[in-house]
N, C-alpha and C positions, 0 to 999 in steps of 0.2 A: 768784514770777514777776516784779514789778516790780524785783529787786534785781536784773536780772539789768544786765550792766555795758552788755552790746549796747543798751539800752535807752536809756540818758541819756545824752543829747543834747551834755551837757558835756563829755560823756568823749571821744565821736564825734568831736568839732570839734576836739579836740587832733590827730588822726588824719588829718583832712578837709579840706582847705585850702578847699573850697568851702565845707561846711556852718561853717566858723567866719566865713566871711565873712557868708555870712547872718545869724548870730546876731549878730554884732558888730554890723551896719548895721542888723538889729533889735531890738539891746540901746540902741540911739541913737536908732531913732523913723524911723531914714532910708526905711523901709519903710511908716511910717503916712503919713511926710509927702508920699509919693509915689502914696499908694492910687489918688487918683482917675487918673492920666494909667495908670498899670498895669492897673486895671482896667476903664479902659475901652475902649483897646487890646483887652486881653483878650478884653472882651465883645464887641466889636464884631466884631472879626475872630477871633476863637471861633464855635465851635455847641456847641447843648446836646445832650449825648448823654442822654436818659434824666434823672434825678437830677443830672447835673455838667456841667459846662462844661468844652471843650476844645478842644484849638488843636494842629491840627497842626505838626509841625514843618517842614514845606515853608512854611505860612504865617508861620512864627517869622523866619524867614528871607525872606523877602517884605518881613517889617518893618522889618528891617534892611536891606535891597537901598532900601526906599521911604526911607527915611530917611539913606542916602548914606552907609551904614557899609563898604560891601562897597570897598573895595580892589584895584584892578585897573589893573596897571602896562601904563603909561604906552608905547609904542612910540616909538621915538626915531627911526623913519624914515631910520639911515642903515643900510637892509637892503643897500645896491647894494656889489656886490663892489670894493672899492679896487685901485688900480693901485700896479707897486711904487715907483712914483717921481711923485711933483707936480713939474710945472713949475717950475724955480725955487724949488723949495718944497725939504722934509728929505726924506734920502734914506730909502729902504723899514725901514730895522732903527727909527728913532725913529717914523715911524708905527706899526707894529708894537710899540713900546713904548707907544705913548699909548693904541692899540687895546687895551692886555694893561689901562691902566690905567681905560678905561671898564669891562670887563667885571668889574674889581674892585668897583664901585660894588654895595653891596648896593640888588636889587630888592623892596621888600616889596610881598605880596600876600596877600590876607586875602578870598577868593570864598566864593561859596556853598559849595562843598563843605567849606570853612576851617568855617566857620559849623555843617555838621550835624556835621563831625568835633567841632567843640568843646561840642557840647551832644546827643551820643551817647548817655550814661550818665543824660541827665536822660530821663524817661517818666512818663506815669502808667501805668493798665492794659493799653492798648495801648503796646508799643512806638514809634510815630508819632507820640504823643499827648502833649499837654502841660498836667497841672492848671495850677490857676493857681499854684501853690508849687513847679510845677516850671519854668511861665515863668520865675519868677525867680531861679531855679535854673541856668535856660539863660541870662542876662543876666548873671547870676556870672560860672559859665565860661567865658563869651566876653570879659569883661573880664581873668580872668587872663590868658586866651592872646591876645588881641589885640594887633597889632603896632605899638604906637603909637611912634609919631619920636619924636628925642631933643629935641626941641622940646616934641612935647606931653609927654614925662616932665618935664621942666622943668618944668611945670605944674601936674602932675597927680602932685604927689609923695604920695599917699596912696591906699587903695583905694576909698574915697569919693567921693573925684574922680574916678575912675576911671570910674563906674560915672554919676557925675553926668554925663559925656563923652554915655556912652549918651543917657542919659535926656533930657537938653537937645537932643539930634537928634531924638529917639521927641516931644517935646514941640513943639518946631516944626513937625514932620511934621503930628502929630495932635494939637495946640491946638484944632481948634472940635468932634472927637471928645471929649475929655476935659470941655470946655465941659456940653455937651451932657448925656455922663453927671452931671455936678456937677450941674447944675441939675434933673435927672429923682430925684437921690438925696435934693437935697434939696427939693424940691415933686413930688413924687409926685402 
């Protein structure tokens, strides 16, 4: 039963570009060194169902909206219909060209519904529902598909970093949450 191949984990992550990233950043410790700000997140803005703890995924996304992840372009306010000729100005075909070359400008946007599409597949027993291995599960997948400028790739040339992006926003957000937990875990 155990030999069976579906079972090891190792094998899975060759397969699974999410599950190797998990193991890889908890073959590194990136996931012990992170416990307290994740789980106390978790907990706080989790409820206990029964025996487990869980966290919707409308409020998964809360955290992210709370923590200024959510991406939402920008209105350039020049909605008003132009005229074919400015004063003095270039005639109608080079307007018309420079109009052709704003609308080239790629928009990136990354909303809420970006956010439940990219973390769909992660569940506990309810569909909705998010263990805590699948929170981080849904912090994965939203790091791969996240739209980040070619600025922050610059930066952020690892998946590590990646995910460190998150967690330094999730951290600032909820510093005296994580606080809190720390101190109740370790003086109980």
């Amino acid at each position: 039963m155990f030999a069976d191949s579906e079972l090891d984990i190792k094998k899975n992550s060759k397969n699974d570009e999410v599950l190797k990233q998990m193991l890889d950043l908890g073959n590194e410790g990136f996931w012990s060194e992170q416990y307290y700000l994740l789980a106390a997140i978790f907990t706080e803005k989790g409820m206990p169902r029964g025996d487990l703890h869980e966290l919707s995924k409308d409020e998964f996304v809360e955290i992210q909206k709370d923590c200024g992840l959510i991406i939402v372009p920008k209105s350039s306010g020049d909605d008003a219909p132009k005229k074919d000729t400015k004063k003095g100005g270039k005639p109608a075909k080079e307007d018309a060209a420079e109009g052709e070359k704003k609308e080239e400008a790629v928009v990136i946007k990354f909303d809420e519904g970006d956010f439940k599409n990219a973390i769909m597949n992660s569940c506990s027993f309810d569909d909705d529902q998010l263990g805590y291995v699948d929170f981080i599960e849904g912090l994965v997948r939203v790091a791969l598909v996240y739209p980040f400028s070619e600025e922050q790739l610059a930066e952020l040339v690892n998946f590590e970093l990646k995910m460190q992006f998150f967690l330094q926003a999730m951290d600032e957000k909820y510093k005296k949450i994580k606080d809190d937990f720390h101190s109740k875990m370790n003086d109980p």
